[in-house]
DRENDO-1510 file (C-alpha; in Angstrom, 1 decimal, always signed):
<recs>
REC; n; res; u; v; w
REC; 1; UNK; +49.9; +204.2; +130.5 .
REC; 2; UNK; +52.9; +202.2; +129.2 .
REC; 3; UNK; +54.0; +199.6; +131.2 .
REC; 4; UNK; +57.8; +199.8; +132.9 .
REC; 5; UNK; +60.1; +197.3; +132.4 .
REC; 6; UNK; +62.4; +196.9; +135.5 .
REC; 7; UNK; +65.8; +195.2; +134.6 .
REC; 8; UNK; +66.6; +193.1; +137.8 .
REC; 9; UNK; +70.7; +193.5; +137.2 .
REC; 10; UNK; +70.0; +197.1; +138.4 .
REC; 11; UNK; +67.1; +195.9; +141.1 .
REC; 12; UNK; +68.4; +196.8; +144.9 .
REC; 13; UNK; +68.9; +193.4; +146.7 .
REC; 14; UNK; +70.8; +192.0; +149.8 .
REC; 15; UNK; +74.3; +193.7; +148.9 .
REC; 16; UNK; +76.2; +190.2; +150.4 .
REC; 17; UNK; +74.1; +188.2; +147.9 .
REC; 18; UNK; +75.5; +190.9; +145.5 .
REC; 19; UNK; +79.0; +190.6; +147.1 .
REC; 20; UNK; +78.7; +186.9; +146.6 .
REC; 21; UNK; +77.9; +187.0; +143.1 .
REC; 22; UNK; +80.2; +189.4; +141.9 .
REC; 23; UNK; +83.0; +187.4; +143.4 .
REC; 24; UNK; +81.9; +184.1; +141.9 .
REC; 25; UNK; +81.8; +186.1; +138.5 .
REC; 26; UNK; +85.8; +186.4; +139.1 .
REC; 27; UNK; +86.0; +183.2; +140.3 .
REC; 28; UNK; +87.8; +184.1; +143.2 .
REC; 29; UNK; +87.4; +181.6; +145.8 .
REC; 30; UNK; +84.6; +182.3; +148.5 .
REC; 31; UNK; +82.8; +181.3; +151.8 .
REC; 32; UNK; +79.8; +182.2; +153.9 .
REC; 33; UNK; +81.1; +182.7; +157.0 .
REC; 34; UNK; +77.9; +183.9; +158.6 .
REC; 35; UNK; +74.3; +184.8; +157.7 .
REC; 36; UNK; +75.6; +188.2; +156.6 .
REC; 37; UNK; +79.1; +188.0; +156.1 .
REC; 38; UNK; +81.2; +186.2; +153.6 .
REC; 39; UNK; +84.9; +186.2; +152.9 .
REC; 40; UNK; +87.1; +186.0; +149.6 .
REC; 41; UNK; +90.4; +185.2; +148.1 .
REC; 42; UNK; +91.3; +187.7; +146.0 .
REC; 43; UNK; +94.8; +187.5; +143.6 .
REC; 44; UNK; +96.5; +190.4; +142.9 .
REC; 45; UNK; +99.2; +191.8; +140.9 .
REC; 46; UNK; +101.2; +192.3; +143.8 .
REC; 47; UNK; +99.8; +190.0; +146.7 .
REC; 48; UNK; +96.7; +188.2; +147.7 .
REC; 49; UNK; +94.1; +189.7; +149.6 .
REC; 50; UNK; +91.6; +188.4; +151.5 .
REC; 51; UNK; +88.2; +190.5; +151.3 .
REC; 52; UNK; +85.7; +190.6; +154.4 .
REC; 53; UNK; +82.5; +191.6; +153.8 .
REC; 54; UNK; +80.0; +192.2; +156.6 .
REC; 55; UNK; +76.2; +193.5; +156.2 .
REC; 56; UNK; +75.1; +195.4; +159.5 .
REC; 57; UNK; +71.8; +195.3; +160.2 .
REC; 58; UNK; +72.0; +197.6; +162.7 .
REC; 59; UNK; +73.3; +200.4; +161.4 .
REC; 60; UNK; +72.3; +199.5; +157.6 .
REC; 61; UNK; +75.6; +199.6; +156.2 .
REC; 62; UNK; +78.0; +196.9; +154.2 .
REC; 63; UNK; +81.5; +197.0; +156.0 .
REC; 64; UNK; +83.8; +195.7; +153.2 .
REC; 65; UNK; +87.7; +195.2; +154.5 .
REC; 66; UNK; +90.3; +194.1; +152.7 .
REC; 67; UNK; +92.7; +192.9; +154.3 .
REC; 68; UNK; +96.9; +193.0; +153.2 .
REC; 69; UNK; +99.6; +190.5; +154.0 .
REC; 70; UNK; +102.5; +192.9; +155.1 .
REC; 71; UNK; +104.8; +191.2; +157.4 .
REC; 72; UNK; +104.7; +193.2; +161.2 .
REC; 73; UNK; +106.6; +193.0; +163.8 .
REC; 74; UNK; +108.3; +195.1; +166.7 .
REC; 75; UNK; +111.1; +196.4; +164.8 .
REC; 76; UNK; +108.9; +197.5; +161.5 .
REC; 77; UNK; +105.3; +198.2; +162.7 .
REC; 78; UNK; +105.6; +202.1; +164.0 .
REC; 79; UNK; +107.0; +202.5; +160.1 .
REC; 80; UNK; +104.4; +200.5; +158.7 .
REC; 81; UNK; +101.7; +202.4; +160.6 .
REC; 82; UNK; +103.1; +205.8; +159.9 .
REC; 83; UNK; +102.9; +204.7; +156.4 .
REC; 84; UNK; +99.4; +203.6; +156.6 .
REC; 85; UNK; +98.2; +207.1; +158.3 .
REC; 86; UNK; +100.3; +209.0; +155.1 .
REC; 87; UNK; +97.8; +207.1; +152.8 .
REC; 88; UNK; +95.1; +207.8; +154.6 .
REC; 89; UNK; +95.3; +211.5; +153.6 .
REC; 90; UNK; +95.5; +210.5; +150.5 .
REC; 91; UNK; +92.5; +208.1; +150.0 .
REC; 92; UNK; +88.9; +209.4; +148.9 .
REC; 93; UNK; +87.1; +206.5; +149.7 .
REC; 94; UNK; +87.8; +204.2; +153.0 .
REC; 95; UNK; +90.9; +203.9; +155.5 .
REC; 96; UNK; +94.0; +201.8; +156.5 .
REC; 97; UNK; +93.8; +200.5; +160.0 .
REC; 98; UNK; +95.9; +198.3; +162.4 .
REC; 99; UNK; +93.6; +195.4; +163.2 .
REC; 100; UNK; +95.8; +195.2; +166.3 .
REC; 101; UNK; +93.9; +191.9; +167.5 .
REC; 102; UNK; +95.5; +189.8; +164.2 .
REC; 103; UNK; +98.4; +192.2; +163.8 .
REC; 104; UNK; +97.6; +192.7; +160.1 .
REC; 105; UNK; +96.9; +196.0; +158.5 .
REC; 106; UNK; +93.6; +196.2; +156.6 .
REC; 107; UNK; +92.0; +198.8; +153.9 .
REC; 108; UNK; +88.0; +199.6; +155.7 .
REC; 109; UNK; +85.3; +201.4; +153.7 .
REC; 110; UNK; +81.7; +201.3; +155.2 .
REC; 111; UNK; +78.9; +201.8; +152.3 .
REC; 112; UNK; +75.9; +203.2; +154.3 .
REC; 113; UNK; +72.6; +202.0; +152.5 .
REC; 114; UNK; +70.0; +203.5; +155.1 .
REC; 115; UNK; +67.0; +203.4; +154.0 .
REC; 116; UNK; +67.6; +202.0; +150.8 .
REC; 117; UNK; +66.1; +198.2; +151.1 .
REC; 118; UNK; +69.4; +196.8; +149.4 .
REC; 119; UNK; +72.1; +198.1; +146.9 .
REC; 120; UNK; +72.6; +197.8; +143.3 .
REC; 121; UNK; +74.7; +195.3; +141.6 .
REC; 122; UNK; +76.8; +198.2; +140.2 .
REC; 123; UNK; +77.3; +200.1; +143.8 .
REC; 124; UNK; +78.9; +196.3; +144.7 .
REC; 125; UNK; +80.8; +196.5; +142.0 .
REC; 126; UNK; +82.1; +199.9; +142.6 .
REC; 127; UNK; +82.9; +199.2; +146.3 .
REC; 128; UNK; +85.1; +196.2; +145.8 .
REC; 129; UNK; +86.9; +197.5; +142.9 .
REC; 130; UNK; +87.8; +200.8; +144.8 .
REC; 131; UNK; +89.1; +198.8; +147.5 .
REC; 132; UNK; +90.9; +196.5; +145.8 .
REC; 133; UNK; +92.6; +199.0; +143.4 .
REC; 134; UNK; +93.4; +200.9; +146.4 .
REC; 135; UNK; +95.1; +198.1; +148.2 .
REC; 136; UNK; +97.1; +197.1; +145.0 .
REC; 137; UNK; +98.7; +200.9; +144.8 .
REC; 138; UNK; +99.3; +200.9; +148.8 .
REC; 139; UNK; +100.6; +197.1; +148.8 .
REC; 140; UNK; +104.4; +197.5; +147.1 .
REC; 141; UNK; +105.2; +200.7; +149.7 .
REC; 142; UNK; +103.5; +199.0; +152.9 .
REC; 143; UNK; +105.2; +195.8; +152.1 .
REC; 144; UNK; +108.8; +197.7; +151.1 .
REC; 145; UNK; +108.5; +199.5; +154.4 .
REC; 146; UNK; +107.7; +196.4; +156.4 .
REC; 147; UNK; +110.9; +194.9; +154.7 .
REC; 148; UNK; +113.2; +197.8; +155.9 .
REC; 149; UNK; +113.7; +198.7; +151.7 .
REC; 150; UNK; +112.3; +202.6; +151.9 .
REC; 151; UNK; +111.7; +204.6; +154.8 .
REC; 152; UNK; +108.0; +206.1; +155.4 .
REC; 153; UNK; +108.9; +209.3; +154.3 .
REC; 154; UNK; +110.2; +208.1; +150.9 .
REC; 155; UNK; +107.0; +205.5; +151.2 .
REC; 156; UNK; +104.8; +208.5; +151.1 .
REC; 157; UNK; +106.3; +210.2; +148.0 .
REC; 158; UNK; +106.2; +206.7; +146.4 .
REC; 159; UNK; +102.8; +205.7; +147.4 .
REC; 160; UNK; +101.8; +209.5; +145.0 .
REC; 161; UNK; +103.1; +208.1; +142.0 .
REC; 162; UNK; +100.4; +206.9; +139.3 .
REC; 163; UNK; +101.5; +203.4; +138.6 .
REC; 164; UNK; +101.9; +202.3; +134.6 .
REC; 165; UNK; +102.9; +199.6; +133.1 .
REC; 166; UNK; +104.4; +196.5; +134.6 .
REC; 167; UNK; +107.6; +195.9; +136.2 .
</recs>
């Protein structure tokens, strides 16, 4: 029998020491905030975001949020959120909530890994660029709303339109 060569980039391992490594590959700037949860600044074209990642031992599952700095308050937030539940519909992977404790609308996706003793470096890799790609096509029309520029019905036909090129 031949021996099998395992190639340890594609091992399953911790997913936050894979979280942590694929950040420090970007060099985006990054902190440990607890045993299994680390945050990271993230640039952007359009903003920066700051990434939350959480491992749940509990339920097995890496809770990444993303989290994007649209300006709420009274007279813009019921637009915003409206917004926010048109996108939803529109998202494969994850979903825009009101984290009504900091007042700050976040992008959530929950990658369940029961049973699996870890993830792969390229399920990491995956998970943060959905989210972040996501929150860089939501970020103009959230931010545009929140500014009173479009309303959420024109935010929703805006948010539809494949982005090329640069402004």
């Amino acid at each position: 029998m031949a021996e099998r060569r395992i190639d340890e980039s594609s091992a399953v391992q911790h997913p936050i020491e894979l979280v942590s490594r694929f950040v420090m590959q970007h060099d985006w700037y990054v902190r440990q905030s607890a045993r299994n949860a680390i945050l990271a600044d993230v640039p952007g074209e359009w903003s920066h975001y700051q990434l939350n990642v959480t491992w749940r031992d509990d339920a097995e599952a890496l809770v990444v949020n993303c989290h994007l700095d649209v300006p709420l308050h009274d007279d813009n937030r019921t637009a915003v959120l409206d917004v926010c539940t048109s996108l939803n519909q529109e998202l494969w992977l994850g979903h825009f909530i009101h984290d009504a404790e900091a007042d700050r609308i976040t992008l959530r996706l929950t990658l369940p890994l029961r049973g699996a003793g870890g993830a792969t470096p390229e399920q990491i890799e995956d998970v943060v660029d959905i989210i972040l790609g996501e929150s860089e096509l939501a970020y103009p029309v959230l931010y545009q709303t929140a500014m009173g520029e479009i309303m959420p019905s024109e935010a929703s036909k805006l948010s539809l339109i494949a982005h090329q090129g640069e402004a």
